[in-house]
mmCIF entry with sequence, helices, sheets and N, C-alpha, C, O atoms, coordinates in Angstrom:
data_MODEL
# 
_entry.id   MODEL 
# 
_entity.id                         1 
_entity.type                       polymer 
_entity.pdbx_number_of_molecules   1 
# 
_entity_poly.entity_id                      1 
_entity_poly.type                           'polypeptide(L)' 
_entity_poly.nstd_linkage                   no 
_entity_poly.nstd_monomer                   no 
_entity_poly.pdbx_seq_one_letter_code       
;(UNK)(UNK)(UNK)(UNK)(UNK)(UNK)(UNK)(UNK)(UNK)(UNK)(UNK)(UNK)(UNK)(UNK)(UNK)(UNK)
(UNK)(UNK)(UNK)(UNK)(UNK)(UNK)(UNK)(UNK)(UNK)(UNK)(UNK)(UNK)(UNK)(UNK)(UNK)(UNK)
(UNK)(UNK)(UNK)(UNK)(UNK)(UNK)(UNK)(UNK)(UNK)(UNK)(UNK)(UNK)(UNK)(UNK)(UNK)(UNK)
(UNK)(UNK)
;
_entity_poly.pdbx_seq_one_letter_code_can   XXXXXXXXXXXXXXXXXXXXXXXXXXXXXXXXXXXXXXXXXXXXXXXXXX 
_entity_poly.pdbx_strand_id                 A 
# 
loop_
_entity_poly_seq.entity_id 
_entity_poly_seq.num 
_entity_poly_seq.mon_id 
_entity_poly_seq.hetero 
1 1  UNK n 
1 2  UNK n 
1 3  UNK n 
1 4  UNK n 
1 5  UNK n 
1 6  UNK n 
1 7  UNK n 
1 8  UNK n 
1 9  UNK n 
1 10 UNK n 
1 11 UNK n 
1 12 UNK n 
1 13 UNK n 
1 14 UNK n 
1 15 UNK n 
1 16 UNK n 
1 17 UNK n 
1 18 UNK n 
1 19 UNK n 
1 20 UNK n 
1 21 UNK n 
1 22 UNK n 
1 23 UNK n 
1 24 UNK n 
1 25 UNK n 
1 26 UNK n 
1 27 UNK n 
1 28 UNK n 
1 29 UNK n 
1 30 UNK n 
1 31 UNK n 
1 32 UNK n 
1 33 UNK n 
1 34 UNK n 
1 35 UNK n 
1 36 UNK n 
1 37 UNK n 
1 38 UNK n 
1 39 UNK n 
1 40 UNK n 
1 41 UNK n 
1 42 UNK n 
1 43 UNK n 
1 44 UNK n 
1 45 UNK n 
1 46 UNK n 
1 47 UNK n 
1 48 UNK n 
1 49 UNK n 
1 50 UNK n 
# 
_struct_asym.id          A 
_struct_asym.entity_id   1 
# 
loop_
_struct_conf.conf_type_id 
_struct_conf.id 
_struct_conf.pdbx_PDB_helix_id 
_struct_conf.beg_label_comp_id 
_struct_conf.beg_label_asym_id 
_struct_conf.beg_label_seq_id 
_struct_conf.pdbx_beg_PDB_ins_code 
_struct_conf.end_label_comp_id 
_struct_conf.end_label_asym_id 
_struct_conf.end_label_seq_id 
_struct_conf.pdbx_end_PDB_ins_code 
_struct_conf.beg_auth_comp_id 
_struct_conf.beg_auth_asym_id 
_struct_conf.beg_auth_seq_id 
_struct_conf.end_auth_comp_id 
_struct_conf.end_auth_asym_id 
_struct_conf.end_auth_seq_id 
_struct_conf.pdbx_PDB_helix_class 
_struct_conf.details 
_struct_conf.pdbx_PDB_helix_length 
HELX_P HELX_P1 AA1 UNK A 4  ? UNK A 16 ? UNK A 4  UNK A 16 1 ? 13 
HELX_P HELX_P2 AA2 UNK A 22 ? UNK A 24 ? UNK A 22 UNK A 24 5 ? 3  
HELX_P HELX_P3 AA3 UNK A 30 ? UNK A 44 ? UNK A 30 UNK A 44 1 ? 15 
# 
_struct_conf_type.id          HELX_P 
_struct_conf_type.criteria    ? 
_struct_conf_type.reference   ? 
# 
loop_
_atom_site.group_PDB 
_atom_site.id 
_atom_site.type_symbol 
_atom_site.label_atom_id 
_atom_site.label_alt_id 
_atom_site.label_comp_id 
_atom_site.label_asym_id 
_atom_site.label_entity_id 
_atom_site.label_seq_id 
_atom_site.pdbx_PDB_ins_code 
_atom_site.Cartn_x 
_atom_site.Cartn_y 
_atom_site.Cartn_z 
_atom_site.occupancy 
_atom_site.B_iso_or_equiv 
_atom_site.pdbx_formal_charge 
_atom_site.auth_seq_id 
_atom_site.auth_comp_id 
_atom_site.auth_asym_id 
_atom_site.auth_atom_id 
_atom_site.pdbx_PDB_model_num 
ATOM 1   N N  . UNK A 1 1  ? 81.468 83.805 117.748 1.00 0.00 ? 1  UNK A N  1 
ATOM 2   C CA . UNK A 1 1  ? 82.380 84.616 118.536 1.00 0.00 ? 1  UNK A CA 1 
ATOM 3   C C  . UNK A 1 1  ? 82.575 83.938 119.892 1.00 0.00 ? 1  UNK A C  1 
ATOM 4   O O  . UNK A 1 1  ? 81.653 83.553 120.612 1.00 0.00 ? 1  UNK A O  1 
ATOM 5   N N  . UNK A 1 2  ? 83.551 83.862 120.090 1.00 0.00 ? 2  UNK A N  1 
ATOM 6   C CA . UNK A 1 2  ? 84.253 83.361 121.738 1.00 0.00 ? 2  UNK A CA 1 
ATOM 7   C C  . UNK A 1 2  ? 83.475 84.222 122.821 1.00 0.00 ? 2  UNK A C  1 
ATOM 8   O O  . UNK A 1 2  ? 82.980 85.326 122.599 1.00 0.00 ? 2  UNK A O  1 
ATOM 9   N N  . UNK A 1 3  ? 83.449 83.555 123.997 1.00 0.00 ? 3  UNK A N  1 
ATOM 10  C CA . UNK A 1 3  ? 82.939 84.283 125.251 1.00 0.00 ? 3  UNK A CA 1 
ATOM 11  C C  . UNK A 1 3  ? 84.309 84.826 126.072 1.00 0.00 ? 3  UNK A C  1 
ATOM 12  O O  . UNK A 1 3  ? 84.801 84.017 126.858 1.00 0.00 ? 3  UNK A O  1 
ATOM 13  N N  . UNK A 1 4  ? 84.769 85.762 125.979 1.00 0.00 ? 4  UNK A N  1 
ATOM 14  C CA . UNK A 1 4  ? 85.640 86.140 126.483 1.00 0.00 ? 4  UNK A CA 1 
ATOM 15  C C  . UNK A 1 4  ? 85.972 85.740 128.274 1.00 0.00 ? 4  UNK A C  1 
ATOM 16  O O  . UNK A 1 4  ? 87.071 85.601 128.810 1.00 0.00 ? 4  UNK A O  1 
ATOM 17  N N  . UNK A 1 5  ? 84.483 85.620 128.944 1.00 0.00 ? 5  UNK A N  1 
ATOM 18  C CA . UNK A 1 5  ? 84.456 85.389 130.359 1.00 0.00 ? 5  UNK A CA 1 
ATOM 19  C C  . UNK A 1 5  ? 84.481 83.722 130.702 1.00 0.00 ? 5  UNK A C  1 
ATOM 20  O O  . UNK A 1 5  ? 84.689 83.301 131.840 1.00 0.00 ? 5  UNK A O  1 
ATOM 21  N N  . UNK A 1 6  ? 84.274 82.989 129.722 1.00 0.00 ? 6  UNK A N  1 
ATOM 22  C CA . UNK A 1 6  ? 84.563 81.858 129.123 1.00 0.00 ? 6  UNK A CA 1 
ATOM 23  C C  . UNK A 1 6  ? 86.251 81.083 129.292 1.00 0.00 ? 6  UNK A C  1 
ATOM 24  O O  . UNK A 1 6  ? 86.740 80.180 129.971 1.00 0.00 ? 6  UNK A O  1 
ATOM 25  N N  . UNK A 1 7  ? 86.786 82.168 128.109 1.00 0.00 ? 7  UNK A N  1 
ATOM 26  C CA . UNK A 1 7  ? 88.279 82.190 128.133 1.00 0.00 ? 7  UNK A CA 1 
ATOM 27  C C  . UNK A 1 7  ? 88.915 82.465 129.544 1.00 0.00 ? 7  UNK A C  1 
ATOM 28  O O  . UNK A 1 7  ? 89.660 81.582 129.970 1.00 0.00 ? 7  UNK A O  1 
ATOM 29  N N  . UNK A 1 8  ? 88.711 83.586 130.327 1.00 0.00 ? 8  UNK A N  1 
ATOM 30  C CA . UNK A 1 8  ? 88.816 83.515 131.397 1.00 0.00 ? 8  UNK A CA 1 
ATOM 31  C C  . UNK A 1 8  ? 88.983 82.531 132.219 1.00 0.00 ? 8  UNK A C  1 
ATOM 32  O O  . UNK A 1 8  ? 89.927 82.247 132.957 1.00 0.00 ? 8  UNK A O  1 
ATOM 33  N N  . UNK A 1 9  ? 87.814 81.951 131.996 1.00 0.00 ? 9  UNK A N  1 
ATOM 34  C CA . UNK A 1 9  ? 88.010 81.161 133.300 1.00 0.00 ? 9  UNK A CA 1 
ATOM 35  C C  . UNK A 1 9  ? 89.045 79.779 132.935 1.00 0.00 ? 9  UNK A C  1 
ATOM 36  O O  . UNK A 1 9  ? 89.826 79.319 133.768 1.00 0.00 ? 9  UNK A O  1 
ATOM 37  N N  . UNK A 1 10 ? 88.906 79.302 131.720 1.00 0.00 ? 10 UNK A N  1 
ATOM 38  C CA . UNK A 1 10 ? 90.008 78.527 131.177 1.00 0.00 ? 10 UNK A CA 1 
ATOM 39  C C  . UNK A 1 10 ? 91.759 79.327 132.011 1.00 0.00 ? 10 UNK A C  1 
ATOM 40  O O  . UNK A 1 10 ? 92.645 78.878 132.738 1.00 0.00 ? 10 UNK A O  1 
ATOM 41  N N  . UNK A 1 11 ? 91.587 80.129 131.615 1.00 0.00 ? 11 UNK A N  1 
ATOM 42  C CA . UNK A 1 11 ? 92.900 80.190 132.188 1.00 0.00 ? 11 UNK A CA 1 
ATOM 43  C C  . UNK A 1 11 ? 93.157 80.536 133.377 1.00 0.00 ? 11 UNK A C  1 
ATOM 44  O O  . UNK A 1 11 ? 94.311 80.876 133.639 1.00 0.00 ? 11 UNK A O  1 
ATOM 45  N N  . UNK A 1 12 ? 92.015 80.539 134.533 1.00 0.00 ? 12 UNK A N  1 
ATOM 46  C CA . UNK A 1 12 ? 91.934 80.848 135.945 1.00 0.00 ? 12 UNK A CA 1 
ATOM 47  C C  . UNK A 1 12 ? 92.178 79.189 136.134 1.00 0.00 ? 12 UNK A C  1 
ATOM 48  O O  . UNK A 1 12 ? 92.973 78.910 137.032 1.00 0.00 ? 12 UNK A O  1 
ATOM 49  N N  . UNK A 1 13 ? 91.677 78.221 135.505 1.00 0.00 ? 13 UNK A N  1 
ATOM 50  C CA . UNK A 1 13 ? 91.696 77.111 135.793 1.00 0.00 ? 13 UNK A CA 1 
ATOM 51  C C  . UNK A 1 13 ? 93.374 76.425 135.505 1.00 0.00 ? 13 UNK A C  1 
ATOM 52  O O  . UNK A 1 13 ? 93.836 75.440 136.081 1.00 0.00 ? 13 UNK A O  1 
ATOM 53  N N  . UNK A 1 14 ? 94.065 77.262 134.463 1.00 0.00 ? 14 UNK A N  1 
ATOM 54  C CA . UNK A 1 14 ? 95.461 76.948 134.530 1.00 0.00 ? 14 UNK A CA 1 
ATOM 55  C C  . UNK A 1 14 ? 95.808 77.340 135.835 1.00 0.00 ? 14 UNK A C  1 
ATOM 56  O O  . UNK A 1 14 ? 95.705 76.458 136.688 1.00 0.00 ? 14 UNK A O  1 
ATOM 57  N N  . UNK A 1 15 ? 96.309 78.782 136.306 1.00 0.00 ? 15 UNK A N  1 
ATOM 58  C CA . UNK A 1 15 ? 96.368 79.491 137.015 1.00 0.00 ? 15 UNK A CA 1 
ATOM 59  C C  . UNK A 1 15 ? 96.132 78.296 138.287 1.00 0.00 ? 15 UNK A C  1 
ATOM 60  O O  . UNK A 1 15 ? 97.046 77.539 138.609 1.00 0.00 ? 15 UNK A O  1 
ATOM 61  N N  . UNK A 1 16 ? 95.131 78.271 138.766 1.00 0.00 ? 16 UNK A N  1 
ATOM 62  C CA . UNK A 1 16 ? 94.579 78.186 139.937 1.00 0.00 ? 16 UNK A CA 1 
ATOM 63  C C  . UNK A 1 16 ? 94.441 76.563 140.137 1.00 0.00 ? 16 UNK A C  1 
ATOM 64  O O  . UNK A 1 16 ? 94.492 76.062 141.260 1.00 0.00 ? 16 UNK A O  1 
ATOM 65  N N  . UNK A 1 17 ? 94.253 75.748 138.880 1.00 0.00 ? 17 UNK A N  1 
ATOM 66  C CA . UNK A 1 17 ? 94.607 74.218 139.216 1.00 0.00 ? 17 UNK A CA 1 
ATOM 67  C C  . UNK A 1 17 ? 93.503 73.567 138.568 1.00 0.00 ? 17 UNK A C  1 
ATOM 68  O O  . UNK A 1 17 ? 93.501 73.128 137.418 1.00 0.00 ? 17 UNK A O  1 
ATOM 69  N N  . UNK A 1 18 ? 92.102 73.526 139.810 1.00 0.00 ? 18 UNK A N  1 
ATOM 70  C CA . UNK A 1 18 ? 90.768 73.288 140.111 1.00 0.00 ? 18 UNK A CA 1 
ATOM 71  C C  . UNK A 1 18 ? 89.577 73.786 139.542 1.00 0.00 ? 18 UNK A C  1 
ATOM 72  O O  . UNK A 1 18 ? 89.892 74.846 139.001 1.00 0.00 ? 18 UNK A O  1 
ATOM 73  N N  . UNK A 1 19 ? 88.484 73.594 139.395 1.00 0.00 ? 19 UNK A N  1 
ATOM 74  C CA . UNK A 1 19 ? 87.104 74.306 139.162 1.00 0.00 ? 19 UNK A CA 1 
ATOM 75  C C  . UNK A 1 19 ? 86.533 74.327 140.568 1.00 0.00 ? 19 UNK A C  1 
ATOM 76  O O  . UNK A 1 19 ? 85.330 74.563 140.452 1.00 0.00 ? 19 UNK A O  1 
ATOM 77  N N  . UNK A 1 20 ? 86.952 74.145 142.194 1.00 0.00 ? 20 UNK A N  1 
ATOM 78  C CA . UNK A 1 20 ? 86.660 74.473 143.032 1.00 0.00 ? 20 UNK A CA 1 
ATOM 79  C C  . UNK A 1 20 ? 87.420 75.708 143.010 1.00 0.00 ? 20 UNK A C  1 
ATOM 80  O O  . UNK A 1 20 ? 87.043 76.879 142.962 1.00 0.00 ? 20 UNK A O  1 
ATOM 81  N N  . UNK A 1 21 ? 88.309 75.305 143.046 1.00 0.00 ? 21 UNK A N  1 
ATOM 82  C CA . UNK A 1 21 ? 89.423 77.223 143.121 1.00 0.00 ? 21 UNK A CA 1 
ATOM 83  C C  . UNK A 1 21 ? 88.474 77.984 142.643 1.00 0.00 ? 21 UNK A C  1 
ATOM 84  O O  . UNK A 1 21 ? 87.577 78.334 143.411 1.00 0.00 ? 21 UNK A O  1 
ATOM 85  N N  . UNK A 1 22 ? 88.466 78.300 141.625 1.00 0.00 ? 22 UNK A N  1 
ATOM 86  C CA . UNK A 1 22 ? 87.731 78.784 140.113 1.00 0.00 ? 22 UNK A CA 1 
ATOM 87  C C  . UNK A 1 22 ? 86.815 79.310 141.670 1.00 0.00 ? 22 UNK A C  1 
ATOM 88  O O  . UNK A 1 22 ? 87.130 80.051 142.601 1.00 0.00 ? 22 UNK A O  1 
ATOM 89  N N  . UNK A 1 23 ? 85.811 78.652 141.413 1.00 0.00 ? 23 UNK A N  1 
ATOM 90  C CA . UNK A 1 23 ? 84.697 78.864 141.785 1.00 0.00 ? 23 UNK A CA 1 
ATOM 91  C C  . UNK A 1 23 ? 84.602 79.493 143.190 1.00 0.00 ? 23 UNK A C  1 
ATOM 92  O O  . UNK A 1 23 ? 83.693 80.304 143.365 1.00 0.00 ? 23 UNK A O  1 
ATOM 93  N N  . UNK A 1 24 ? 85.698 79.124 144.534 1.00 0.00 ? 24 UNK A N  1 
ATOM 94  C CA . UNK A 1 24 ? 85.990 79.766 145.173 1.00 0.00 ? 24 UNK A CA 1 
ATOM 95  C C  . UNK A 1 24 ? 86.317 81.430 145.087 1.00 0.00 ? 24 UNK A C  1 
ATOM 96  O O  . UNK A 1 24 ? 85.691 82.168 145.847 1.00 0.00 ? 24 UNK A O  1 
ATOM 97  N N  . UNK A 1 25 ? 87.167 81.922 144.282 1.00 0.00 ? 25 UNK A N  1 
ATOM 98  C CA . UNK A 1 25 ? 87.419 82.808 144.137 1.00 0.00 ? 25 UNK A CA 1 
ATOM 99  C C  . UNK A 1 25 ? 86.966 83.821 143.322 1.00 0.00 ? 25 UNK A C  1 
ATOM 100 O O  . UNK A 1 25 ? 87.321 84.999 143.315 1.00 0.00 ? 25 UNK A O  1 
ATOM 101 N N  . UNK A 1 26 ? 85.821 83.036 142.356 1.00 0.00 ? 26 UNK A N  1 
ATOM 102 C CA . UNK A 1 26 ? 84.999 84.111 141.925 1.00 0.00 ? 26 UNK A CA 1 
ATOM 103 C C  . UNK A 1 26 ? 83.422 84.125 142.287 1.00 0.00 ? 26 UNK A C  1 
ATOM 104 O O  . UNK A 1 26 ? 82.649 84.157 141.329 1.00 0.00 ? 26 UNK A O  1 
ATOM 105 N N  . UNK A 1 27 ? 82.817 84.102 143.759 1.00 0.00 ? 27 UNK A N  1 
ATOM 106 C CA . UNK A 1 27 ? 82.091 83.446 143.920 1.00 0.00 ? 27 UNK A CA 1 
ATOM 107 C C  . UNK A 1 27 ? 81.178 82.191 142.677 1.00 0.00 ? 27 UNK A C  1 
ATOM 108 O O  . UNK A 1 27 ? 80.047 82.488 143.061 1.00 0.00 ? 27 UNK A O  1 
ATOM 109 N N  . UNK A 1 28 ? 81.040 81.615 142.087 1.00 0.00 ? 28 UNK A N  1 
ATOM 110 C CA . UNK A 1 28 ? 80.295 80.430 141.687 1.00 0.00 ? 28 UNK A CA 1 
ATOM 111 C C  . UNK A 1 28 ? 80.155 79.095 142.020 1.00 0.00 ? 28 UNK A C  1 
ATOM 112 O O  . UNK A 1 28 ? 81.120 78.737 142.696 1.00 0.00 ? 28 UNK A O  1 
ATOM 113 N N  . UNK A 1 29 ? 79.561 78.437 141.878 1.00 0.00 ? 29 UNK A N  1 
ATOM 114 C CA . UNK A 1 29 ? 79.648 77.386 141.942 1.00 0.00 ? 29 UNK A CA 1 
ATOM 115 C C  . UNK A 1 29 ? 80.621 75.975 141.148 1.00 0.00 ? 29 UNK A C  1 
ATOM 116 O O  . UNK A 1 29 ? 80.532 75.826 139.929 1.00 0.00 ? 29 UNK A O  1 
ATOM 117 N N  . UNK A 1 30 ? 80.911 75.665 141.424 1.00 0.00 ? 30 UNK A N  1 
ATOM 118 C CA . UNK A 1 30 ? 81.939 74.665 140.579 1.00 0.00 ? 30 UNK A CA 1 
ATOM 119 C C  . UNK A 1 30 ? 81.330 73.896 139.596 1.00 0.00 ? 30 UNK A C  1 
ATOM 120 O O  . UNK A 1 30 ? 81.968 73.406 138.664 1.00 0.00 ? 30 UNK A O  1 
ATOM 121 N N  . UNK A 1 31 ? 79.696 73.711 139.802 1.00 0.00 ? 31 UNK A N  1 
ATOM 122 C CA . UNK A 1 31 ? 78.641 73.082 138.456 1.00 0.00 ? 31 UNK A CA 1 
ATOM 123 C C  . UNK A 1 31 ? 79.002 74.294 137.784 1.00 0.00 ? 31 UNK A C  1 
ATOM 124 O O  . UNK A 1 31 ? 79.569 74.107 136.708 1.00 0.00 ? 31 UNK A O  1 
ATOM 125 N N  . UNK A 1 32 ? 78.798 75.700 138.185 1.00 0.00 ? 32 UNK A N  1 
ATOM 126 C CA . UNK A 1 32 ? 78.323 76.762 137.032 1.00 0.00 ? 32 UNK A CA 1 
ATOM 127 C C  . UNK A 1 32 ? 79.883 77.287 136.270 1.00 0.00 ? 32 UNK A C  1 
ATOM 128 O O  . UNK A 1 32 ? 79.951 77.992 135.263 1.00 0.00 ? 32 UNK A O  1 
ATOM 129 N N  . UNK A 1 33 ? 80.980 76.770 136.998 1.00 0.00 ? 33 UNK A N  1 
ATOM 130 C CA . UNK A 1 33 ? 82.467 76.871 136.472 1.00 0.00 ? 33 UNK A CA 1 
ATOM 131 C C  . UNK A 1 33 ? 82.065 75.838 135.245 1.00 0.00 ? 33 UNK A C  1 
ATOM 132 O O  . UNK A 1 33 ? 81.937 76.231 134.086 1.00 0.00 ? 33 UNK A O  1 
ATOM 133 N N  . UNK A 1 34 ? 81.887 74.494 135.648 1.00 0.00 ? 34 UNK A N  1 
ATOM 134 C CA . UNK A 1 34 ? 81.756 73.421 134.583 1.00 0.00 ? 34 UNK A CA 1 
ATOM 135 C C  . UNK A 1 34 ? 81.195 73.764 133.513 1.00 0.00 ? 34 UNK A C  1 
ATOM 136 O O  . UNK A 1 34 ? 81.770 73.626 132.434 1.00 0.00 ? 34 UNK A O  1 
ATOM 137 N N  . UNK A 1 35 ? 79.733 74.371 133.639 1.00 0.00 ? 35 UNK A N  1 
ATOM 138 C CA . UNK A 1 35 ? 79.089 74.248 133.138 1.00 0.00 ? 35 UNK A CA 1 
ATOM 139 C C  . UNK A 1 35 ? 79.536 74.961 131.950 1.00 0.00 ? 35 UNK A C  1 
ATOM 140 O O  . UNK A 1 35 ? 79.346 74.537 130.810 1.00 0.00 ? 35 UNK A O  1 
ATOM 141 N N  . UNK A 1 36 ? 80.244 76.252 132.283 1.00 0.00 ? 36 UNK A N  1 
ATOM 142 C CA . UNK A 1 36 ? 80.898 77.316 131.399 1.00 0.00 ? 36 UNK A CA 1 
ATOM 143 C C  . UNK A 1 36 ? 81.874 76.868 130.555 1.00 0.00 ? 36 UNK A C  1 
ATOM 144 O O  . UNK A 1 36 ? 81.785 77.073 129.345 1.00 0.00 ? 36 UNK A O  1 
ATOM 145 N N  . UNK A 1 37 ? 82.693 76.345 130.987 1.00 0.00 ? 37 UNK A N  1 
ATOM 146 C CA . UNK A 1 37 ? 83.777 75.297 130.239 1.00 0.00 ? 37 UNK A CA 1 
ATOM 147 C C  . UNK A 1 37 ? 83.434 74.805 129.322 1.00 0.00 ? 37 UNK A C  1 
ATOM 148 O O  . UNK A 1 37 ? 83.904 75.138 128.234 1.00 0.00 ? 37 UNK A O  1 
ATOM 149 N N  . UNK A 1 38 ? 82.367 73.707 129.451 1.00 0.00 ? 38 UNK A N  1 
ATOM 150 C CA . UNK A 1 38 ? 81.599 72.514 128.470 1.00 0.00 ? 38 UNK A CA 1 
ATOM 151 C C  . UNK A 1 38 ? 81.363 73.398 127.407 1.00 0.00 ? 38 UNK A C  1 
ATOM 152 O O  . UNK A 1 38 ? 81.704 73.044 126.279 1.00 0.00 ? 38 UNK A O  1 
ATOM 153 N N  . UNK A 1 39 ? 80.608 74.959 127.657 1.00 0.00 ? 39 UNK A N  1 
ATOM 154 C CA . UNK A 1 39 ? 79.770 75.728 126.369 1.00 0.00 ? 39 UNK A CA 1 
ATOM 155 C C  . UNK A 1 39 ? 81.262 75.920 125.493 1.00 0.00 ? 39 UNK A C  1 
ATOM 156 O O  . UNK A 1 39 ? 81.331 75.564 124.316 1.00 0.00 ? 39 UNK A O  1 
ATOM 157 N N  . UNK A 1 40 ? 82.438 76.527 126.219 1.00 0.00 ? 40 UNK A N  1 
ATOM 158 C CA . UNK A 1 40 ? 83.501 76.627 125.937 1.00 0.00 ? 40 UNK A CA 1 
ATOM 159 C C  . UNK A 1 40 ? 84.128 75.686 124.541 1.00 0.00 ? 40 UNK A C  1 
ATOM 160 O O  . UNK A 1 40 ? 84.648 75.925 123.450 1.00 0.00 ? 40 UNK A O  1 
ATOM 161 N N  . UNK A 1 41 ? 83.794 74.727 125.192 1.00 0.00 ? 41 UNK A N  1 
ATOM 162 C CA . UNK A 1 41 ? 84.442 73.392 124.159 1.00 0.00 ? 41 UNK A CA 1 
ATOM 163 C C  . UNK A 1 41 ? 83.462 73.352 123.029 1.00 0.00 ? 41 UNK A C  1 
ATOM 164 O O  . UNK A 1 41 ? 83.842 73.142 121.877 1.00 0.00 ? 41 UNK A O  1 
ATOM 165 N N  . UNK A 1 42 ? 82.285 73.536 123.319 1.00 0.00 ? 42 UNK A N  1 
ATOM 166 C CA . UNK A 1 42 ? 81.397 73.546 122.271 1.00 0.00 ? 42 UNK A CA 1 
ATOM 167 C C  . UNK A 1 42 ? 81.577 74.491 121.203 1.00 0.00 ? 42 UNK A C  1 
ATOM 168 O O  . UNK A 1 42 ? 81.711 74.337 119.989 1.00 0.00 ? 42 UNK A O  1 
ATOM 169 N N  . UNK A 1 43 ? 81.548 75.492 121.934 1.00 0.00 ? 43 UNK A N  1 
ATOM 170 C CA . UNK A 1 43 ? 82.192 76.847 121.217 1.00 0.00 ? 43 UNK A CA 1 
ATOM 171 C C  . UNK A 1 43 ? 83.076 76.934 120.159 1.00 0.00 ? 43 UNK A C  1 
ATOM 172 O O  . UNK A 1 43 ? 82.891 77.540 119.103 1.00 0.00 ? 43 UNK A O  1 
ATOM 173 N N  . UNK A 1 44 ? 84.350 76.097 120.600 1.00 0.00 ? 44 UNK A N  1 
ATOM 174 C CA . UNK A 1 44 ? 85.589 76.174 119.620 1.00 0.00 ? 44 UNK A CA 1 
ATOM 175 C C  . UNK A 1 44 ? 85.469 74.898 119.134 1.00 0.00 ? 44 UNK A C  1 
ATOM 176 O O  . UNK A 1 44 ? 86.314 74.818 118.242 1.00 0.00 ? 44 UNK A O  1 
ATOM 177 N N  . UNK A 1 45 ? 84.912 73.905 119.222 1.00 0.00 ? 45 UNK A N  1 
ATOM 178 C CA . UNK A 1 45 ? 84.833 72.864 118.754 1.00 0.00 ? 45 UNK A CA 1 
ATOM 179 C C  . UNK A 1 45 ? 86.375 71.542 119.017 1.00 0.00 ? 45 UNK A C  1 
ATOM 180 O O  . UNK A 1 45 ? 86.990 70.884 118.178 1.00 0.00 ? 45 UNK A O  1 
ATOM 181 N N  . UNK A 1 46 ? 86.462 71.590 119.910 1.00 0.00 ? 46 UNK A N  1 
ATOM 182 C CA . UNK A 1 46 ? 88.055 71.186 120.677 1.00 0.00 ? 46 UNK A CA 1 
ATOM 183 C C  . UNK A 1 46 ? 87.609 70.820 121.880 1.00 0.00 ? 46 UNK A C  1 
ATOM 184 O O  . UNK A 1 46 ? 86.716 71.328 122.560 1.00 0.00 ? 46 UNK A O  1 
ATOM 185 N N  . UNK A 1 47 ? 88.362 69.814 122.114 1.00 0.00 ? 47 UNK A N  1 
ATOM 186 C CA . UNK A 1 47 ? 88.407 68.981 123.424 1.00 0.00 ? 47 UNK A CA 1 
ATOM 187 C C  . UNK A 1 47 ? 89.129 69.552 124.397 1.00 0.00 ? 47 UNK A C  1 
ATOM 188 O O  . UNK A 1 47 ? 90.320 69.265 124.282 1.00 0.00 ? 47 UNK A O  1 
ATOM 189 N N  . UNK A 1 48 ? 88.871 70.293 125.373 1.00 0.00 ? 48 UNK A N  1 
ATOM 190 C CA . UNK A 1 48 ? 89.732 71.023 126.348 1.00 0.00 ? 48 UNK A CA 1 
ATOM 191 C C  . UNK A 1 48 ? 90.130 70.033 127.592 1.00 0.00 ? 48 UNK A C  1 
ATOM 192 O O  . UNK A 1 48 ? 91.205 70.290 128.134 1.00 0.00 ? 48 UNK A O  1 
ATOM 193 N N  . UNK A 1 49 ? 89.288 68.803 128.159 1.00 0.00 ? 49 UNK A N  1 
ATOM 194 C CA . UNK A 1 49 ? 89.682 68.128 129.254 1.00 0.00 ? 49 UNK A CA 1 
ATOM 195 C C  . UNK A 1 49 ? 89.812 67.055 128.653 1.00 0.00 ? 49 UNK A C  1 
ATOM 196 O O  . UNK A 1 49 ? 89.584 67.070 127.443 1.00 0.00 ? 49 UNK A O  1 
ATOM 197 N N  . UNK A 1 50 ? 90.267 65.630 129.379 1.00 0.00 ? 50 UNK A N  1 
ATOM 198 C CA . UNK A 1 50 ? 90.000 64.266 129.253 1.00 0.00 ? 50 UNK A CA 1 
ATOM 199 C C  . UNK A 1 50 ? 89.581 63.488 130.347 1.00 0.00 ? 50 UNK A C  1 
ATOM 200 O O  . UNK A 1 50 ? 89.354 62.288 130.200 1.00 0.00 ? 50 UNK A O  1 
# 
């Protein structure tokens, strides 16, 4: 099953540009934005960056 807060932030990162944004605006850190992403890709099994 998908992490819904996961998905989120994928598309805060359309939205908003950056994983500093991201992380700005929801207090975190931009490692712990990353970090969420990476599980993300793992997750669906798909390459989300390059």
């Amino acid at each position: 099953m998908l992490n819904l807060h996961r998905l989120f932030l994928l598309h805060e990162l359309h939205r908003l540009g950056t994983m500093s944004a991201i992380a700005r605006a929801h207090s975190m850190s931009p490692s712990a934005v990353s970090q969420q992403l990476s599980l993300l890709e793992r997750e669906t099994k798909v390459t989300l960056f390059e």
